[in-house]
N, C-alpha and C positions, 0 to 999 in steps of 0.2 A: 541405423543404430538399433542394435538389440534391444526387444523390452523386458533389460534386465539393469539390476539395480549395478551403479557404478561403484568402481570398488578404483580406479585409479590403477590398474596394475599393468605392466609392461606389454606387448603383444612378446609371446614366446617365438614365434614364429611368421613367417611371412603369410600361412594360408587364410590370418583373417585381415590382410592388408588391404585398407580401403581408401588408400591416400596413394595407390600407384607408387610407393617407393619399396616393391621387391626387384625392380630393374639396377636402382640405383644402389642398391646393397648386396646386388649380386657382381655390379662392376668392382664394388668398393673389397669385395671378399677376394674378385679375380687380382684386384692392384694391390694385397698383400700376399697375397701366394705368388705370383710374377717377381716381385721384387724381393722376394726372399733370400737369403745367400748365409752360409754356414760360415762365411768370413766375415758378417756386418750385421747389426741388427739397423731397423728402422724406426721411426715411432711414426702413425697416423694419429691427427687429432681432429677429433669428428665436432664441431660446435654448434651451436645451436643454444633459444633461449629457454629456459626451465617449461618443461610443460609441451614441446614440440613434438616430442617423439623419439629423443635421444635414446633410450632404452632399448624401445623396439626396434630401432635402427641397426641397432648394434647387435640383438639378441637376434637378426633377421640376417647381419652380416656373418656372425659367426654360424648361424644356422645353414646358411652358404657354404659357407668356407668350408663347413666339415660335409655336408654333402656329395661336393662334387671332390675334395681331395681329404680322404677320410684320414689321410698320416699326418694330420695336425693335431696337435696339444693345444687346450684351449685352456690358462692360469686365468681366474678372476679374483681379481684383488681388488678388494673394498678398505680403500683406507680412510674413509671418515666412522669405520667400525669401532677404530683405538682411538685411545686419548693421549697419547704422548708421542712423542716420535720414536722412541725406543720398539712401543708397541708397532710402530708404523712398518717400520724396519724387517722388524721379527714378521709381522702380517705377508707382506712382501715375499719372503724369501719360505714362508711356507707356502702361501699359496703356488708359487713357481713349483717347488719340490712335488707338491699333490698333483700335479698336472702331469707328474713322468712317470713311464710304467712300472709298477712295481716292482719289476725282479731287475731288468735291465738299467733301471732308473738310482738303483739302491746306491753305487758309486759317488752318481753324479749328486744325491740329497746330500751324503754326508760330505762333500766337497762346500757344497751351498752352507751347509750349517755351518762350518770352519769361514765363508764369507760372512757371512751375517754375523757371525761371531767377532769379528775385526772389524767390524764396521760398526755394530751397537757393543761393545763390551759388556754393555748392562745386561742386556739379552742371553745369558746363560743358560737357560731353560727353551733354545729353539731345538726343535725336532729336528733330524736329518733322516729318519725314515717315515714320512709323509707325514701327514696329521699326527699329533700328541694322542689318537689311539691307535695309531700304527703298532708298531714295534716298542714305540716307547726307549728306545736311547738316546741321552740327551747332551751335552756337552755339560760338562761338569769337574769342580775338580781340579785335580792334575793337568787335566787335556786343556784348559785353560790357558795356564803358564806355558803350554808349546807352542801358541797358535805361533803361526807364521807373518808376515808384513801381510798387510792389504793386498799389495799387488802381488806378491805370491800365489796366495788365496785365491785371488781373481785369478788370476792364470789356469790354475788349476780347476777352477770349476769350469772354466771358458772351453776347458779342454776336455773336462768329461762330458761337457755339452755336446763337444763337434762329435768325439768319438759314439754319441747315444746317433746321431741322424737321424735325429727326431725336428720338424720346424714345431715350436712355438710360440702362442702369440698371449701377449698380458692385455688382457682388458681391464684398466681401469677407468668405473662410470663414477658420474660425480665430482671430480676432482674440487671442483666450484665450492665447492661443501666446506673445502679443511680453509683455518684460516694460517695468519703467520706463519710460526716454525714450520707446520704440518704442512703446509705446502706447501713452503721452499723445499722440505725434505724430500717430499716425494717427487717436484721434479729434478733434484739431488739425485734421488735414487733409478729416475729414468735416464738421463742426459750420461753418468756416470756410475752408480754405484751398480746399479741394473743390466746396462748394456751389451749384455753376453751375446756371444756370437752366437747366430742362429733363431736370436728370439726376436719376435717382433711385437709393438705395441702399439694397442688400439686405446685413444686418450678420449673421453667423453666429455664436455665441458660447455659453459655456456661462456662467452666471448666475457660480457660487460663482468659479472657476475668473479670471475678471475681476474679482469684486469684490478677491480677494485681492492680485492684482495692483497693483491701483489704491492697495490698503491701503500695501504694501507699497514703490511709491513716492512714499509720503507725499501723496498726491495728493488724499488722501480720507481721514476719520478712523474708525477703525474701530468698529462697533456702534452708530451712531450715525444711521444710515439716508442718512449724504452720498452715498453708491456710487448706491443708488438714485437719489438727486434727481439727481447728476451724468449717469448714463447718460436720467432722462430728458429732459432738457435737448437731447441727442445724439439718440435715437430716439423717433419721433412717433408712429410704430406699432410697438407691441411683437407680437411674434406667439410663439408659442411650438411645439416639437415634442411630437407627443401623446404624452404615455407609454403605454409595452407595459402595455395594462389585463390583468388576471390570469390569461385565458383567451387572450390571446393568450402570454403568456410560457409555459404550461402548454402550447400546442401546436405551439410551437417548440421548447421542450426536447423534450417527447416523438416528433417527427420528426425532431429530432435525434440523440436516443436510439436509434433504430429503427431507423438508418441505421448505426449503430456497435455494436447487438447481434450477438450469436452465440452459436449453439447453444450449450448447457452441460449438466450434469447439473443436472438442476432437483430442488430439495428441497422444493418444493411453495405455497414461500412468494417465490421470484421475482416483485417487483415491488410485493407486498407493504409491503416495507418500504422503499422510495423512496416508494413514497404516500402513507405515514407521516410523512416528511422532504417533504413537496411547501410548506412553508413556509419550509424551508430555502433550497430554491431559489431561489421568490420571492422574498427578502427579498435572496437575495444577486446576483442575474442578473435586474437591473432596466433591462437595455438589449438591444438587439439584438445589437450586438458583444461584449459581455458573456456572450452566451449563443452563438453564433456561437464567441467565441475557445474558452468551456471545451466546446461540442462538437469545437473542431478538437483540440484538445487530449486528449479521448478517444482520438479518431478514431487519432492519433500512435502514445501510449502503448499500449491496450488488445492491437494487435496484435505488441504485441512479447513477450507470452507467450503460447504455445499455448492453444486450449480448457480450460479444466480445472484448469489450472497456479497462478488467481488466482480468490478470487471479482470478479467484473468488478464487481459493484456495490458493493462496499470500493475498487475503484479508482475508480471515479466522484465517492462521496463523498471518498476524499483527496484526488483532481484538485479539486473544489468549493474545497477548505480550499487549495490550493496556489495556486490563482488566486486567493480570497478572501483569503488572510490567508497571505503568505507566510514573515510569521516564523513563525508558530504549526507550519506543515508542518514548515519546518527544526528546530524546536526537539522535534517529536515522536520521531526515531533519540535523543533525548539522554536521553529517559523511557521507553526502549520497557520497562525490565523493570515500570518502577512504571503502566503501562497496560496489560501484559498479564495483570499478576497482581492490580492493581488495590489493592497494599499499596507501603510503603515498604520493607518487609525488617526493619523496627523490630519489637521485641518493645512490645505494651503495656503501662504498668505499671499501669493503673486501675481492671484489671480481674483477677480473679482465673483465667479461662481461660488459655489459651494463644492468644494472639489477636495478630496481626500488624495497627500501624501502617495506617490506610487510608492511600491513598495522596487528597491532597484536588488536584483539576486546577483551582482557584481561580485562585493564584498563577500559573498557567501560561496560564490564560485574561487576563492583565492586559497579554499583549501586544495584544490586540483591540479597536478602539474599542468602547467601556462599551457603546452603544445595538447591537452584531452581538454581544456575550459572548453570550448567550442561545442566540442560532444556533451559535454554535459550540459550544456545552454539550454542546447535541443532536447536532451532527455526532462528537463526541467517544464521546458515550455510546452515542450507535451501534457506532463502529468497537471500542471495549474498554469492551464492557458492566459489567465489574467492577467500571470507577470510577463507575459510577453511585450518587448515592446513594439509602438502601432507601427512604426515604418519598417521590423524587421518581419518577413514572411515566416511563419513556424507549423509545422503539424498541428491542428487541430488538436484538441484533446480532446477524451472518450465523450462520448451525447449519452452514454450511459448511464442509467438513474446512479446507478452503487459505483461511481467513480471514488478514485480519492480525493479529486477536487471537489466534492460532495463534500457539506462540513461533520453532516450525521453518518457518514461511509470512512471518514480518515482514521478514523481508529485501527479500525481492522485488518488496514494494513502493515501495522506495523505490531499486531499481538497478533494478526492469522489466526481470528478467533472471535468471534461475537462475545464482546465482555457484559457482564451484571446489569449495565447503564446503558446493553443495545439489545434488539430484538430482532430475531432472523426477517427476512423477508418473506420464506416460506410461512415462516408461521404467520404473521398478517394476512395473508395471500388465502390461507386454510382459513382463517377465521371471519377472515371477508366471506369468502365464498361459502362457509356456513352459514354466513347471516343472510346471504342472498336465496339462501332454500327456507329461510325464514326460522334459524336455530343460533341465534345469538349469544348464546353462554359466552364461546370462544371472545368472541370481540368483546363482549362486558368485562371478560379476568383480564384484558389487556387495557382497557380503560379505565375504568373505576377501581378505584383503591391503592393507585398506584402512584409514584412518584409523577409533578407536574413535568418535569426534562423527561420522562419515559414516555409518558402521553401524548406529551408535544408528538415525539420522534415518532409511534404508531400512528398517529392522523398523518403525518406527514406521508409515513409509506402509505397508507391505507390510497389516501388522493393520488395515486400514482396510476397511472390509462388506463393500463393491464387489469385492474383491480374491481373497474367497474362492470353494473350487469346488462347485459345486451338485449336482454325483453321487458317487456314491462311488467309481468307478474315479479320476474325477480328483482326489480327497480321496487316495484312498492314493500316487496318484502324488507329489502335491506333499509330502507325508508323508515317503515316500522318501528325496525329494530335500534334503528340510528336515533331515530326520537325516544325511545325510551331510554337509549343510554344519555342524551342529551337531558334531559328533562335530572335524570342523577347525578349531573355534573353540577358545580358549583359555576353559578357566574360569575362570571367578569366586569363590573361596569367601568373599570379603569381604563379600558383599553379594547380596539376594535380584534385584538387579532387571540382573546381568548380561546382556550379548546373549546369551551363550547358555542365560541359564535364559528367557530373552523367546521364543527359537527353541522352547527346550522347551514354552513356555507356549502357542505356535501350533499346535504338532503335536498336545499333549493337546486343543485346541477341536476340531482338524479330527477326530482321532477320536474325540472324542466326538460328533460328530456324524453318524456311520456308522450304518446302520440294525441293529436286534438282528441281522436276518441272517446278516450280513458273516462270514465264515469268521474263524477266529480263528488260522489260519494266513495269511493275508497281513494282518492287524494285526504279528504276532509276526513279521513278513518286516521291518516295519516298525522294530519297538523292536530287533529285532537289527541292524540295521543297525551302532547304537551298539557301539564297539569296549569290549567290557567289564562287566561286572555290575552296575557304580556309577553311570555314566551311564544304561544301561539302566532303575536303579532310580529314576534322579532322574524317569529321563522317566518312568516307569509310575504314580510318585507324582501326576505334573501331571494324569495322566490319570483316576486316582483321583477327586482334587478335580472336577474336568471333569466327570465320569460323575456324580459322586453329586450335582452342581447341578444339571444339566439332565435328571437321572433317577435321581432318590433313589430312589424305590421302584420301582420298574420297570430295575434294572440288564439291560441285554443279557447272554445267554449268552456271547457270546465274553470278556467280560471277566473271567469266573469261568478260564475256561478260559486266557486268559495269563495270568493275575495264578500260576494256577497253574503253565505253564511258566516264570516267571520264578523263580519259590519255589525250583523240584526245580535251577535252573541257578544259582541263587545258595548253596543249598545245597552245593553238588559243589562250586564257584569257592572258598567260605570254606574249605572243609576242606583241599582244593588246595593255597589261600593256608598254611594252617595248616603243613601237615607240610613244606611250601618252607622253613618257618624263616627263619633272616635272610638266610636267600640270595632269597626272595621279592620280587618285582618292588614299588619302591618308590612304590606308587600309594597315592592316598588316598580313602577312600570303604569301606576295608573295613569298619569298624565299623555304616557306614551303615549296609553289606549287612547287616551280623547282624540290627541293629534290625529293617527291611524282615522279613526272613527269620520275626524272632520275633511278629511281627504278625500272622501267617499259619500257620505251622505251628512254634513255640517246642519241640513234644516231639521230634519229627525233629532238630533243630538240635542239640539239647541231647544225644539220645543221638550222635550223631554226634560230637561233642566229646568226649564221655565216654569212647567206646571208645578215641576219639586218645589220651585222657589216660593209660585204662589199660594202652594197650599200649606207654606211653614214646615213642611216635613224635614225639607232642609234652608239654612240658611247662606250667607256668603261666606260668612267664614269657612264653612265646611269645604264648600266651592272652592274657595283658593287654600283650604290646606292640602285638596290635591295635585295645585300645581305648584307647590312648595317644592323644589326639586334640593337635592343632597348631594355634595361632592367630596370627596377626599384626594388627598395628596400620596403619590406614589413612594410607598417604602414596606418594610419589611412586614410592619402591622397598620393593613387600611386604618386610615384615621376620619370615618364619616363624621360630618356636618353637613348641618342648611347652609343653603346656598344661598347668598344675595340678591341673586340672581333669578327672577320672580317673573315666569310665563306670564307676563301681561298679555302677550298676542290673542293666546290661547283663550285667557280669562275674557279677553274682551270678546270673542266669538261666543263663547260660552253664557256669560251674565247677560240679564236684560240694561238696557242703558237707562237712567236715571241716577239722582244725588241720594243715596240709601245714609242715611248716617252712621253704618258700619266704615264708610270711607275716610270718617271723619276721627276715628279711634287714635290716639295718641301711640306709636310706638314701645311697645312693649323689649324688653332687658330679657333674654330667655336664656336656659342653656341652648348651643347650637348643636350640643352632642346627643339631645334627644331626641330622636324623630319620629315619636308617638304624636298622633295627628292631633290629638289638644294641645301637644308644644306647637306642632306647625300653623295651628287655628291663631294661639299666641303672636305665632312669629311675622305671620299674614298682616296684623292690624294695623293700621297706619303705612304701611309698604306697597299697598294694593290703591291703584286709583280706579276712577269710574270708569265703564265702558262710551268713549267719543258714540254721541245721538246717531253720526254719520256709519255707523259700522254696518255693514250692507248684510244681510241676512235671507 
C-alpha cells in the first residue's frame, strides 16, 4: 500500500492491480466480445458487496475490452445521477447516443431521441446529436405530435444500430443505489426498453443490497427466491467479484499496518497480541475499502498523540470496533468504570466474601449483529481484560502503562488528545529527568499549585520504572528535590495514600535503593531537607519499611547511622517542644515523635522527661497535652477535634510512676474544636491515669 493519503477512488486501470484480478477481467472482456451478435444484445451482471472492488473491476474490464478489440463503444450510464425516472430515461438514451461516432453516428442519435421520446413523453428536451453541447437540436414542438408507436421507434433505431457495425457495450455501476420506481425503471429499461441489437450490458451490483431493494418495492416477495428468478430473467451472464481470499486480507492489513507504525517503547510482546486477534480482523474487513478505509483511519488518528502517550495497538483495535460497530464504540465512554474494573460497584449477596458484582458485557454486546457478537467479545476482552470471564480463554490485554484499561489513560482514547485534566507522559518524563540533574522547577509547576485529581495523576506517572535514576548521585538529586516539593505539599492526616505520603513513598524507594556505601551525610542532607522532626519521621519510617523489603538482613551502614541522627534531633526537638509549654508552636506529629524516639532509644527519652518533671520546668499536664491526639471525620471541610482516645501507652513510658495529684483532677467540659495545647492541658485532666509501678524502664 502506497504511502499516500486514501482518497477511496476506483483503480482506472489494471497496471496498479494488486489483488491478481487482471486475468479475471480480461476473461470477463473476452466473454463479451465472443458473445456479441448484431442480431441479440446480452446483459452481464458483475456482483459483488459494496467496497470489493466493483469499480475497478469493471474499469479494468473495459480497459480490456478496448485494448485488444479497439471497435468497441463503450456508453457509461450513471443512473443514480437523476432523481426521477423521466431523468433516468433521458440519462440512458444520451449516454448511449455519446458513445457513437460523430458523423456516422448522427442517424442513428436522432433515431434514439424519437425512442426516448416515446418512452418518456415528458422528456422533450433529449438531444439526438450527442451531449446537449453537441449540435444542440432538440425534439420539440411540432416533431412531438409525429412521433411514431414505441415499437416503430424501436425498430428504427435497432436498425440504424445494425447499419452503424459498430459493438456497443452499457455499463451501468451502482445499480444498488436507486431505490423503487428508479430501479424497477432501469431494469425496464435493460430487459426491454434498451435491448438494441448489437449493444451489450455490463450490470454492476451488490447482490443483498438489490435484492432488498426490489423487496422493499413490492416488486418481489421476500424469502421466497423471486429476487433471484427476477434478476435472472434480466442477466444472462452473472459474473461475480473474487473475494479478498485470507492471505490476501492478512497482507493488506499488515502493509497497511506498517505504513502507520512507529516507534514505541516495546514491552516485548508487540504484535503479539494482534496475531492473537488476526480473526478478528478477517471476519470484520472482508473487502478492500473496508480495510483501506480502517487503515486511513489509523493513519488520521494514531498521529494525533505523540510516541508513548497511547498504546497504538489499543487504538487500532477500538478504530476496528468504531468502523465495525459504531454503536458499540459510542456506548463504551457510558461503561468505562464497569470495563475498567471489570465489576458493577454492587456488593454480592451470595457469597460470604466481600466480592463486588461482576460486571457481565452480554447486554451490551446486543447492539451487534448476533453472527459478529463473538468478534466483538474478543475485541472487548482484549481492550479490559477484567471483563473477561475466568473459564473462557481470551487475549491478554496490553502490560502497557498508557493502556485504555488504565483508568488515567481512557480518556484519550476517545478525544485523541491529552485534555486540560491530563498531562502528557513526555512531559513528566522531562521533568523527572530534570529533577534528577538536580533542576526541579519542571516537577514543582507540575505539583504545587495545581488541582489534587492532576497531582494525583503526575505522581502516578512520575512512579512509573522508566522514570527512575540509575546512579546514586542522580537518586540523591531527585531525592532532594522530591523533599522540597514534599515539605510544600499539604498533608493529609485523613488517610494513608495522600500526595504527599505518595512523595514520601518515592523518596523512601529511591533511597533505598542507594548502595551500603553511600555516606550517611548526604542521605541525612536529604531527610533534613523536611522543615521539622515529624515530617522528617514520616519520611525516615517510609524508608525503614523500604530498607528492610529489599534488605532485611543485609541493612546498609548508613541507615544505622540516620536512624541514629534522627533519634538524638527528635530527642532535643521533644523536650524543646516540652518546656515551650503552651506557648509552643502548634504543630502535630509531636506524639508521633515520642513513639519514633521510644523505638529506638525509650531510656534517653524517658530520663530526659524525668529531669523536666523534676525540675518543675515542665509539669504533667503539659506531658499529656502532647499526647492529646485529634481526629476529624471525612468530608468536604475537615472537621478537627480531640480525640477521646488518650495515648496512655505512650504516657506511661514517658511519666515517672507514682500517685501525683494531677491524676486526681476532676474532668473538665472544653471546646473539643480547639487544639491550642492549654485546651489540650484542659482536656488531659481527669482522663489520664498513673503510670502501673511495674512499667519496665
Amino acid at each position: 500500500m502506497a504511502n499516500t493519503p486514501w482518497t477511496d477512488e476506483a483503480l482506472r486501470d489494471g497496471r496498479h492491480d494488486t489483488l491478481g484480478r487482471l486475468p479475471y477481467a480480461l476473461r470477463a472482456a473476452e466473454l463479451i466480445h465472443t458473445t456479441h451478435s448484431f442480431e441479440s444484445s446480452a446483459v452481464f451482471g458483475l456482483s459483488g458487496p459494496w467496497g470489493s472492488g466493483k469499480t475497478s473491476l469493471v474499469n479494468m474490464i473495459v480497459g480490456e475490452l478496448k485494448s485488444k478489440h479497439s471497435e468497441w463503444a463503450v456508453a457509461r450510464f450513471t443512473p443514480w445521477a437523476t432523481n426521477d425516472v423521466v431523468g433516468l430515461l433521458s440519462e440512458f438514451h444520451s449516454s448511449l447516443a455519446e458513445a457513437l461516432p460523430k458523423k456516422k453516428g448522427r442517424k442513428v442519435r436522432a433515431a434514439l431521441a424519437v425512442t426516448a421520446s416515446v418512452a418518456a413523453p415528458a422528456a422533450n428536451l433529449i438531444p439526438y446529436a450527442g451531449s446537449a453541447a453537441a449540435e444542440g437540436i432538440r425534439l420539440a414542438g411540432d416533431a412531438l405530435g409525429k412521433l411514431p408507436s414505441w415499437q416503430v421507434a424501436f425498430s428504427r433505431a435497432s436498425a440504424e444500430l445494425k447499419d452503424l457495425e459498430k459493438p456497443i457495450l452499457v455499463v451501468v455501476d451502482d445499480i444498488d443505489r436507486l431505490h423503487g420506481d428508479e430501479l424497477l425503471a432501469i431494469l425496464k429499461v435493460v430487459r426491454l426498453l434498451g435491448r438494441f441489437n448489437g449493444v451489450q450490458y455490463l450490470l454492476a451490483y451488490d447482490d443483498e443490497t438489490l435484492y432488498r431493494s426490489m423487496i422493499a418495492s413490492n416488486a418481489v416477495n421476500p424469502n421466497d427466491g423471486s429476487a433471484e428468478r427476477f434478476m435472472e430473467k434480466i442477466v444472462q451472464y452473472p459474473l461475480f467479484v473474487p473475494p479478498l481470499l485470507r492471505h490476501q486480507q492478512i497482507l493488506r492489513l499488515d502493509s497497511g499496518l506498517k505504513v502507520i507504525s512507529r516507534p514505541t517503547n516495546d514491552d516485548g510482546s508487540s504484535g503479539q497480541r494482534l496475531s492473537g486477534l488476526i480473526d478478528c480482523f478477517t471476519n470484520l474487513l472482508t473487502t478492500p475499502r473496508a480495510i483501506d478505509r480502517y487503515i486511513a483511519q489509523l493513519r488520521h488518528h494514531i498521529p494525533l498523540l505523540p510516541p508513548n502517550e497511547v498504546d497504538d495497538e489499543d487504538v487500532q483495535l477500538l478504530t476496528l470496533i468504531r468502523v465495525s460497530f459504531p454503536s458499540l464504540f459510542n456506548a463504551i465512554p457510558r461503561y468505562r468504570s464497569e470495563l475498567v474494573s471489570g465489576h458493577t460497584n454492587e456488593i454480592r449477596t451470595d457469597t460470604k466474601s466481600f466480592e463486588y458484582e461482576r460486571f457481565d458485557i452480554e447486554p451490551l454486546l446486543d447492539i451487534v449483529p448476533s453472527d459478529l457478537r463473538r468478534t466483538a467479545r474478543d475485541l472487548l476482552e482484549s481492550l479490559f481484560p477484567k471483563v473477561a470471564k475466568k473459564e473462557r480463554f481470551s487475549n491478554h490485554g496490553s502490560q502497557r502503562r498508557q493502556s485504555v484499561r488504565h483508568e488515567e489513560y481512557f480518556d484519550r482514547y476517545f478525544a485523541m488528545g491529552i485534555l486540560d485534566h491530563d498531562v502528557s507522559d513526555s512531559t513528566v518524563e522531562s521533568a523527572v529527568s530534570s529533577a534528577t540533574d538536580g533542576d526541579g522547577s519542571q516537577l514543582t509547576g507540575l505539583l504545587v499549585g495545581v488541582s489534587d485529581e492532576l497531582r494525583s495523576l503526575v505522581i502516578s506517572k512520575c512512579l512509573s520504572p522508566h522514570n527512575q535514576p540509575a546512579t546514586d548521585v542522580r537518586r540523591l538529586q531527585l531525592a532532594e528535590v522530591l523533599a522540597l516539593i514534599a515539605e510544600g505539599l499539604p498533608g493529609d492526616d485523613t488517610g494513608p495514600f495522600g500526595d504527599q505520603d505518595q512523595l514520601l513513598g518515592w523518596i523512601s524507594k529511591i533511597l533505598a535503593g542507594l548502595t551500603k556505601e553511600t555516606p550517611a551525610e548526604k542521605i541525612r542532607a536529604v531527610i533534613w531537607k523536611f522543615n521539622g522532626p515529624a515530617l522528617r519521621i514520616r519520611a525516615w519510617r517510609r524508608v525503614e519499611y523500604s530498607v528492610n523489603d529489599a534488605k532485611p538482613s543485609d541493612r546498609p551502614l548508613w541507615y544505622d547511622e540516620v536512624t541514629a541522627m534522627l533519634v538524638d534531633d527528635s530527642i532535643a526537638d521533644f523536650l524543646r517542644h516540652l518546656k515551650q509549654g503552651d506557648d509552643a508552636a502548634a504543630r502535630s506529629g509531636v506524639g508521633y515523635q515520642a513513639n519514633f524516639v521510644l523505638r529506638h532509644r525509650a531510656e534517653r527519652l524517658r530520663a530526659g522527661v524525668h529531669q523536666l518533671l523534676e525540675s518543675k520546668e515542665v509539669d504533667l499536664s503539659i506531658l499529656a497535652s502532647r499526647l492529646v491526639s485529634v481526629r476529624t471525620f471525612a468530608g468536604i471541610q475537615p472537621d478537627w477535634q480531640l480525640s477521646p482516645d488518650f495515648e496512655q501507652e505512650t504516657f506511661n513510658q514517658l511519666a515517672p510512676p507514682g500517685n501525683d495529684p494531677w491524676y486526681n483532677e476532676p474532668v473538665q467540659q472544653v471546646d473539643v474544636r480547639d487544639l491550642s495545647w492549654a485546651n489540650r492541658r484542659k482536656f488531659a485532666a481527669g482522663r489520664v491515669s498513673a503510670p502501673p509501678s511495674d512499667v519496665v524502664e
